[in-house]
DOLODO-323477 format. One record per residue (C-alpha): residue number from 1; chain; x, y, z. Coordinates in steps of 0.02 Angstrom, whole numbers. Example, Ala and Ser with C-alpha at 12.3 -4.5 7.8 and 13.67 -1.06 7.14 Angstrom:
<pt><num>1</num><chaine>A</chaine><X>615</X><Y>-225</Y><Z>390</Z></pt>
<pt><num>2</num><chaine>A</chaine><X>684</X><Y>-53</Y><Z>357</Z></pt>
//
This chain:
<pt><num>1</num><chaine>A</chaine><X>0</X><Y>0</Y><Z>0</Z></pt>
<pt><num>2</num><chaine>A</chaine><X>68</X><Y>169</Y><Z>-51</Z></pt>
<pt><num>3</num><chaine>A</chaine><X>82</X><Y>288</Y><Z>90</Z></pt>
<pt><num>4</num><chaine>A</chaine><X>10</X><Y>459</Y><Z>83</Z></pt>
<pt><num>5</num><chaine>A</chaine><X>41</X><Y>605</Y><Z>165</Z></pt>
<pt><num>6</num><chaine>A</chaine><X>24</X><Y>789</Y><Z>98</Z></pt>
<pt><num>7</num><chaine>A</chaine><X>139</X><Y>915</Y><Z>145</Z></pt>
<pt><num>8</num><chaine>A</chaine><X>174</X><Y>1102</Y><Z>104</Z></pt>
<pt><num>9</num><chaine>A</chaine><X>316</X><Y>1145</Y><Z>14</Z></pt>
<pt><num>10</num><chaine>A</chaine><X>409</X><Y>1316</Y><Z>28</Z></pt>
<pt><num>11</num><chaine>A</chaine><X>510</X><Y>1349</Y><Z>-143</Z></pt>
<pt><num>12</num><chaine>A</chaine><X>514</X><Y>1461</Y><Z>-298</Z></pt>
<pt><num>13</num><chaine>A</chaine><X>356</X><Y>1395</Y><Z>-359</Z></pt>
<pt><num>14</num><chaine>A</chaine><X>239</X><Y>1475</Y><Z>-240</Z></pt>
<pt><num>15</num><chaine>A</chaine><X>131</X><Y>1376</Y><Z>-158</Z></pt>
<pt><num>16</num><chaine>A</chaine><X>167</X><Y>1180</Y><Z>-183</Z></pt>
<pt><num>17</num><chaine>A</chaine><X>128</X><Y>1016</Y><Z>-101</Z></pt>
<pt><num>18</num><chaine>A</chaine><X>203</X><Y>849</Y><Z>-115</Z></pt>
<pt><num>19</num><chaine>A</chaine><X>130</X><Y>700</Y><Z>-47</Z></pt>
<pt><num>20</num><chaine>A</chaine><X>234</X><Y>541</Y><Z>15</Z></pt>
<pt><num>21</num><chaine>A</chaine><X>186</X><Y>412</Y><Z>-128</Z></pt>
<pt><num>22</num><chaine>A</chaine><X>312</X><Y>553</Y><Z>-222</Z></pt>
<pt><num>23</num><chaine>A</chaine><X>189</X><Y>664</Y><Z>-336</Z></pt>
<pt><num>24</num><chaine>A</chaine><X>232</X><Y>844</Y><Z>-336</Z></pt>
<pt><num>25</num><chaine>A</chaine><X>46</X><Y>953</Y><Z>-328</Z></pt>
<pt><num>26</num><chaine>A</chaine><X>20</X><Y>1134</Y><Z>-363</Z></pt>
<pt><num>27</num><chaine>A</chaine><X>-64</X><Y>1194</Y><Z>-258</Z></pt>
<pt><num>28</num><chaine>A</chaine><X>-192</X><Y>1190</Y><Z>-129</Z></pt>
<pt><num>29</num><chaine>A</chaine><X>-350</X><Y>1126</Y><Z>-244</Z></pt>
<pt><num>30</num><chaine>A</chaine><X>-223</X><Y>997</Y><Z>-334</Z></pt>
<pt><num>31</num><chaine>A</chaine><X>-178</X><Y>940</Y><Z>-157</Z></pt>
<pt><num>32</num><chaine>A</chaine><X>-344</X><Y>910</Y><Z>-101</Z></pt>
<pt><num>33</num><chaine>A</chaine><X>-421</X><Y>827</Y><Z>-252</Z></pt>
<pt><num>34</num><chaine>A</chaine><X>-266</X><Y>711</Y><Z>-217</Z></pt>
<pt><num>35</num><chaine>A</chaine><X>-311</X><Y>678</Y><Z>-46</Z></pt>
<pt><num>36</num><chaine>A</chaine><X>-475</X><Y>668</Y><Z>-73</Z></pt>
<pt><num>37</num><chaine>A</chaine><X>-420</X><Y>522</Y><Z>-230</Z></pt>
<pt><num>38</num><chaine>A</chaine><X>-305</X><Y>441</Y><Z>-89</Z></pt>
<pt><num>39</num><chaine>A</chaine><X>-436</X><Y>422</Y><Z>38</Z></pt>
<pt><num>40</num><chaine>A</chaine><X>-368</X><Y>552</Y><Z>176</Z></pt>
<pt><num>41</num><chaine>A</chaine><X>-443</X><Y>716</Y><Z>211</Z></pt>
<pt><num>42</num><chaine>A</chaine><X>-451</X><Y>845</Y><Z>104</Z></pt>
<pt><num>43</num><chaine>A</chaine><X>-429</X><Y>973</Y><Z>228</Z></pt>
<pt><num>44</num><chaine>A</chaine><X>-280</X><Y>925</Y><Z>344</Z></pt>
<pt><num>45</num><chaine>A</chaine><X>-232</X><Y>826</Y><Z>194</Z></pt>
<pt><num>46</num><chaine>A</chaine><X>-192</X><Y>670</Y><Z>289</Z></pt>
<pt><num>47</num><chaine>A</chaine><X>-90</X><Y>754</Y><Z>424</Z></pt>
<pt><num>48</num><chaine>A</chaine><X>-228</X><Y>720</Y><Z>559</Z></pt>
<pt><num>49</num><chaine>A</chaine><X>-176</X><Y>898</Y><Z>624</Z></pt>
<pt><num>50</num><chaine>A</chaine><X>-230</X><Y>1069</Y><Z>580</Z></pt>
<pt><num>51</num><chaine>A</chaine><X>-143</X><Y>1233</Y><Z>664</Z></pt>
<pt><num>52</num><chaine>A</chaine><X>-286</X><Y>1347</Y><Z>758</Z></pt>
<pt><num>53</num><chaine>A</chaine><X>-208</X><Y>1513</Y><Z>775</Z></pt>
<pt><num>54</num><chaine>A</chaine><X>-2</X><Y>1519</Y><Z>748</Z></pt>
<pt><num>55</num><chaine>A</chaine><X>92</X><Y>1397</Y><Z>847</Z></pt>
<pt><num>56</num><chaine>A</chaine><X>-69</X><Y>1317</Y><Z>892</Z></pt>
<pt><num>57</num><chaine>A</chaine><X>-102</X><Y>1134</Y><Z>826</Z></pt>
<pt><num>58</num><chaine>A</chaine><X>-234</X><Y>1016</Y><Z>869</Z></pt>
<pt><num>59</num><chaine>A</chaine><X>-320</X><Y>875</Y><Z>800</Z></pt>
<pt><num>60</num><chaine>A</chaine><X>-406</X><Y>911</Y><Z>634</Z></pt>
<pt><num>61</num><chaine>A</chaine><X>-605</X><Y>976</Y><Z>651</Z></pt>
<pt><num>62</num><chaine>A</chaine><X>-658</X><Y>899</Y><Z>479</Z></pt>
<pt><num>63</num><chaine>A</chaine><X>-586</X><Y>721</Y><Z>515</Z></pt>
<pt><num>64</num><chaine>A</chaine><X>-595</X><Y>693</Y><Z>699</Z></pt>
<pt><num>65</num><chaine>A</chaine><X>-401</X><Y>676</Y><Z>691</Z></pt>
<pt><num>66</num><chaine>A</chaine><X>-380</X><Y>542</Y><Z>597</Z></pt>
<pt><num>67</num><chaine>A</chaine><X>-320</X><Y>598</Y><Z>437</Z></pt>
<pt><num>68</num><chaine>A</chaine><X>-442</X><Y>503</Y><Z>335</Z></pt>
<pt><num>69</num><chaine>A</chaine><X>-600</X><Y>541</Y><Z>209</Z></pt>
<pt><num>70</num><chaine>A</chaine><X>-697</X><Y>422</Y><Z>285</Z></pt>
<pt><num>71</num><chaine>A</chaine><X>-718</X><Y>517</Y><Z>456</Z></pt>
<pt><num>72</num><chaine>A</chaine><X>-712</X><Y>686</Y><Z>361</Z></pt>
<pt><num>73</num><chaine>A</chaine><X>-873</X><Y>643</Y><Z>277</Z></pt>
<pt><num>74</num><chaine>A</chaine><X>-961</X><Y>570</Y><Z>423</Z></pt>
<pt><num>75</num><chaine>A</chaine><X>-907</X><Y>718</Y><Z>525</Z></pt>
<pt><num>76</num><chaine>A</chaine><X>-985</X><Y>840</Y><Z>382</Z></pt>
<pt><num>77</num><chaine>A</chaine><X>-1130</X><Y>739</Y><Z>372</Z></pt>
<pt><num>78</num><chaine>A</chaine><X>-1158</X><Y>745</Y><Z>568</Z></pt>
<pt><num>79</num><chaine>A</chaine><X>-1128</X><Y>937</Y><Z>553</Z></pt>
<pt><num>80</num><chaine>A</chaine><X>-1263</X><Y>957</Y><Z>433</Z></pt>
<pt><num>81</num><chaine>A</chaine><X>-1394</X><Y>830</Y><Z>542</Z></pt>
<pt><num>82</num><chaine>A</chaine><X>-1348</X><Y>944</Y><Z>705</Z></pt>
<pt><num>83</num><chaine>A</chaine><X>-1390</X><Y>1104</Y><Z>592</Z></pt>
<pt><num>84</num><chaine>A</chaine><X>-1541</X><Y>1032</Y><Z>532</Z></pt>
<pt><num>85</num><chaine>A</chaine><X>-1601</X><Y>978</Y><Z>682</Z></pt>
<pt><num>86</num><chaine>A</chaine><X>-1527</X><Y>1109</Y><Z>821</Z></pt>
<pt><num>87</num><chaine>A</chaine><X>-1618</X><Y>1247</Y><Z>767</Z></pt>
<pt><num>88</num><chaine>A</chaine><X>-1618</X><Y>1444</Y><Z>840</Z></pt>
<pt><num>89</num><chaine>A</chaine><X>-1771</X><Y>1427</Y><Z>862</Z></pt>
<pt><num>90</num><chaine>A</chaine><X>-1760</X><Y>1260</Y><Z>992</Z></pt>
<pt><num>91</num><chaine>A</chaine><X>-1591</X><Y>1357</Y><Z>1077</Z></pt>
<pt><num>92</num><chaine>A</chaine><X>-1693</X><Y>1490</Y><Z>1106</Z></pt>
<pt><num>93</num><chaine>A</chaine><X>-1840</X><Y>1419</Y><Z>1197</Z></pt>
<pt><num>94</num><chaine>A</chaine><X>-1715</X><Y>1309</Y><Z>1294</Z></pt>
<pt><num>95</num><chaine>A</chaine><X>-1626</X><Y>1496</Y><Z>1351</Z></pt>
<pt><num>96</num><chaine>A</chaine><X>-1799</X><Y>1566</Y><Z>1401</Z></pt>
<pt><num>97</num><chaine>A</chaine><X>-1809</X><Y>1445</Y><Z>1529</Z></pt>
<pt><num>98</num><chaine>A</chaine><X>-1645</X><Y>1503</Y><Z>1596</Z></pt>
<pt><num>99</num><chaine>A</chaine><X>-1683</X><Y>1643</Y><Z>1736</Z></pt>
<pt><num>100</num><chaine>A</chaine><X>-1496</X><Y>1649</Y><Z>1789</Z></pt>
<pt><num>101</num><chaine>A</chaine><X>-1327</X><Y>1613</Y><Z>1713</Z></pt>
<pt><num>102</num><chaine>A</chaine><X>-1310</X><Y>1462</Y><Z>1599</Z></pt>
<pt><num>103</num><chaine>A</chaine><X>-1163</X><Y>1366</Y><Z>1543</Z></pt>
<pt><num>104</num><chaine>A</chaine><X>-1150</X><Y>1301</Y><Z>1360</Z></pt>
<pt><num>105</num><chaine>A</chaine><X>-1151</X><Y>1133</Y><Z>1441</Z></pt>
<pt><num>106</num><chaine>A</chaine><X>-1308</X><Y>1128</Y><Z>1510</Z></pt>
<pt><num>107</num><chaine>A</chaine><X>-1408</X><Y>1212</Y><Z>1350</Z></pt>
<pt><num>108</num><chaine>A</chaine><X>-1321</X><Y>1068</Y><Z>1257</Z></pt>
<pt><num>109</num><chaine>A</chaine><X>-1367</X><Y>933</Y><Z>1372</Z></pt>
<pt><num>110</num><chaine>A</chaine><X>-1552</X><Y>1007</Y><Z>1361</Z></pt>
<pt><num>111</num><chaine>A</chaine><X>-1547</X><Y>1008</Y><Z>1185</Z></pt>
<pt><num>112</num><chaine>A</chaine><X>-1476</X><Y>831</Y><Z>1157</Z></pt>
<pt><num>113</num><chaine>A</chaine><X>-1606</X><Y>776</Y><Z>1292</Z></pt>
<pt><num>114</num><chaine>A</chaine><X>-1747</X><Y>833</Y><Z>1219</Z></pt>
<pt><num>115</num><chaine>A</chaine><X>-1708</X><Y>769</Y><Z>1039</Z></pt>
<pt><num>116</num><chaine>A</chaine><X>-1684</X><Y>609</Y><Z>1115</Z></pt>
<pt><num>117</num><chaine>A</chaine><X>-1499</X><Y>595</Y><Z>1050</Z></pt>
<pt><num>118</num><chaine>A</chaine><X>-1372</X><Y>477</Y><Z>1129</Z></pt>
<pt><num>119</num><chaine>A</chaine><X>-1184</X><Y>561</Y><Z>1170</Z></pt>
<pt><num>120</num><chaine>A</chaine><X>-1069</X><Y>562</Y><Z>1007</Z></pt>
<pt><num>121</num><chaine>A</chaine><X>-1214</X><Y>544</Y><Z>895</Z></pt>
<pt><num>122</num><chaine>A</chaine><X>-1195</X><Y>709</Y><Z>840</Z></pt>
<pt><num>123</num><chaine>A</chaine><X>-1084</X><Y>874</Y><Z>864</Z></pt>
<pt><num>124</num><chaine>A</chaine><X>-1236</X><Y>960</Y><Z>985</Z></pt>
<pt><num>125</num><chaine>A</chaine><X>-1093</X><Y>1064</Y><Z>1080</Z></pt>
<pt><num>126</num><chaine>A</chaine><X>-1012</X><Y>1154</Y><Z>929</Z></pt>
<pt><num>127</num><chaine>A</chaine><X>-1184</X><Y>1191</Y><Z>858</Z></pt>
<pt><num>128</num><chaine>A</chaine><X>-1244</X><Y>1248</Y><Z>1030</Z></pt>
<pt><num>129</num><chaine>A</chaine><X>-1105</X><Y>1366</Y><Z>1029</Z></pt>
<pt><num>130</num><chaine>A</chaine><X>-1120</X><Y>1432</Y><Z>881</Z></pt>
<pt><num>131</num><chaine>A</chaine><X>-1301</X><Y>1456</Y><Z>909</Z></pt>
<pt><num>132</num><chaine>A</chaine><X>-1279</X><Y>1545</Y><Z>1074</Z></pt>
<pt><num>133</num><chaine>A</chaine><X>-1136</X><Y>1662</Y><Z>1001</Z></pt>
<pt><num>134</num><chaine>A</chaine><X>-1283</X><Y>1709</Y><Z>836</Z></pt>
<pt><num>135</num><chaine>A</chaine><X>-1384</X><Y>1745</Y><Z>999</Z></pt>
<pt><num>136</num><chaine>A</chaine><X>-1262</X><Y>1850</Y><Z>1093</Z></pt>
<pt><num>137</num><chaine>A</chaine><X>-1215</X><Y>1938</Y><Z>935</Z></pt>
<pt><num>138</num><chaine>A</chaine><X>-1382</X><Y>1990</Y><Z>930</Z></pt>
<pt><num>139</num><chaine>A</chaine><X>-1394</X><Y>2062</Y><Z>1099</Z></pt>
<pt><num>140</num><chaine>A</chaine><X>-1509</X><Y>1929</Y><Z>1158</Z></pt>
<pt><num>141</num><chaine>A</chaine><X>-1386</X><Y>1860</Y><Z>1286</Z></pt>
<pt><num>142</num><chaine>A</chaine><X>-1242</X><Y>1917</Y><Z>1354</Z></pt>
<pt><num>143</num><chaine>A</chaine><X>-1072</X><Y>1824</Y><Z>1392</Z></pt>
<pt><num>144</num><chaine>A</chaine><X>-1016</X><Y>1816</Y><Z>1565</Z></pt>
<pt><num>145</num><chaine>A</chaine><X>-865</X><Y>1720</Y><Z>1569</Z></pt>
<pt><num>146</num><chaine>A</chaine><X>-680</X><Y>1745</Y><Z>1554</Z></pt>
<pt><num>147</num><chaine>A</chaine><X>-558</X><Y>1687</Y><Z>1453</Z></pt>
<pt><num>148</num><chaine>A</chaine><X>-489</X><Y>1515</Y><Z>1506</Z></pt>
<pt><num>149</num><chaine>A</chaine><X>-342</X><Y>1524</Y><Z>1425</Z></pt>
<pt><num>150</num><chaine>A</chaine><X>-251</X><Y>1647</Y><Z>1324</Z></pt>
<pt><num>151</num><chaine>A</chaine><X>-173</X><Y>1586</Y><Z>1149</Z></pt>
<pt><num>152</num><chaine>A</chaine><X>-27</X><Y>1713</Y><Z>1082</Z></pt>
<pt><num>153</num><chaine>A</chaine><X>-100</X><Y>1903</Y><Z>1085</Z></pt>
<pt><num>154</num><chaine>A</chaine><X>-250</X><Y>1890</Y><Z>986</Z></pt>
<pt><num>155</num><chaine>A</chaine><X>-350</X><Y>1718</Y><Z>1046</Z></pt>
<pt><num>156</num><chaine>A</chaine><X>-430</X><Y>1675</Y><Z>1180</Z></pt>
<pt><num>157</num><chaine>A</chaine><X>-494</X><Y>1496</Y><Z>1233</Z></pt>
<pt><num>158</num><chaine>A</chaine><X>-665</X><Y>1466</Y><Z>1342</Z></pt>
<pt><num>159</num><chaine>A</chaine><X>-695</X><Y>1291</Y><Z>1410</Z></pt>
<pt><num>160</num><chaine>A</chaine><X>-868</X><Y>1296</Y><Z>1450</Z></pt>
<pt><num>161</num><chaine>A</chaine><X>-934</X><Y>1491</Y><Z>1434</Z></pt>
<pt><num>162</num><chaine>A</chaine><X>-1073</X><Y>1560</Y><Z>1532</Z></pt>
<pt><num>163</num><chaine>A</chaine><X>-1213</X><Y>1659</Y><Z>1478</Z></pt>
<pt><num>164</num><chaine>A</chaine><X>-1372</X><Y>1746</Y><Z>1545</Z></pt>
<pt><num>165</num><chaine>A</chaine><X>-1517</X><Y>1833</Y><Z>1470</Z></pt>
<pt><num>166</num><chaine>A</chaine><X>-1485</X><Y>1999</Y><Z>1438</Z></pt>
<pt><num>167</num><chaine>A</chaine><X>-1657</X><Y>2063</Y><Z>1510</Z></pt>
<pt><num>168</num><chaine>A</chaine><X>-1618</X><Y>1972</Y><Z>1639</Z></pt>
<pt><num>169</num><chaine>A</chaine><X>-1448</X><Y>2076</Y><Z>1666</Z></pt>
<pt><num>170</num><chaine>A</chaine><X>-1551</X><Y>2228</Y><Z>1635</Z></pt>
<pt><num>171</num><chaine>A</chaine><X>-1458</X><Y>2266</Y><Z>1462</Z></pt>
//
């Protein structure tokens, strides 16, 4: 079995790959239609590892850290299920019943309760979160946590955020 793994390539010719098995792609679109051909993931491009924020690496998103296509398109097809069923609408009825602060935990929790989901079965917390951020963006909710962690200068990390209502907060 050939081996493949997709690297970047700094050189004269801009922005090239080249993979393991030996073939020379380039650039980014050539390297992931490769990938893709090879079975691995076309966005860490086999590498199982994608870097967050400079200096920052952690287990590819789009594959579950595995490297492969397989798990890439089970993962996107989860992420599309959780968006179709994980609604604004449904996080937003769960938050009404919130008088005080809330953790992103426990909305998810609620939500995979209700829909009758069992753990793993679907990415509830990232869609939560996103969910709860459209709300706070939209000044139904306000953040009350702090940063867990601090990443470089520009990036902050939060473990398990808390929110309230912002007519509850009085905003």
């Amino acid at each position: 079995m050939t081996k493949h793994v997709i690297t970047p390539q700094n050189g004269i010719l801009g922005e090239a790959f080249a993979c393991d098995c030996g073939v020379i792609l380039g650039g980014r679109m050539a390297a992931e239609l490769h990938a893709a051909e090879s079975g691995l993931c076309s966005s860490c491009l086999g590498a199982a590892e994608e870097e967050a924020a400079p200096g920052l690496e952690r287990g590819c998103t789009s594959c579950a850290g595995t490297g492969r296509r397989r798990e890439q398109v089970t993962w996107q097809l989860a992420h599309a299920e959780a968006e179709h069923l994980i609604t604004i609408t449904v996080v937003r009825g769960i938050v009404a019943g919130f008088d005080g602060p809330f953790h992103l935990s426990e909305i998810a929790d609620t939500v995979r309760n209700g829909l009758g989901l069992p753990a793993g079965r679907l990415p509830v917390g990232p869609r939560v979160r996103d969910l709860l951020l459209q709300l706070q963006a939209a000044g139904e909710i306000a953040m009350l946590s702090a940063p867990d962690e601090m990443v470089g200068t520009d990036m902050v990390l939060y473990r398990d955020p808390q929110w309230q209502r912002a007519r509850t907060l009085g905003i």
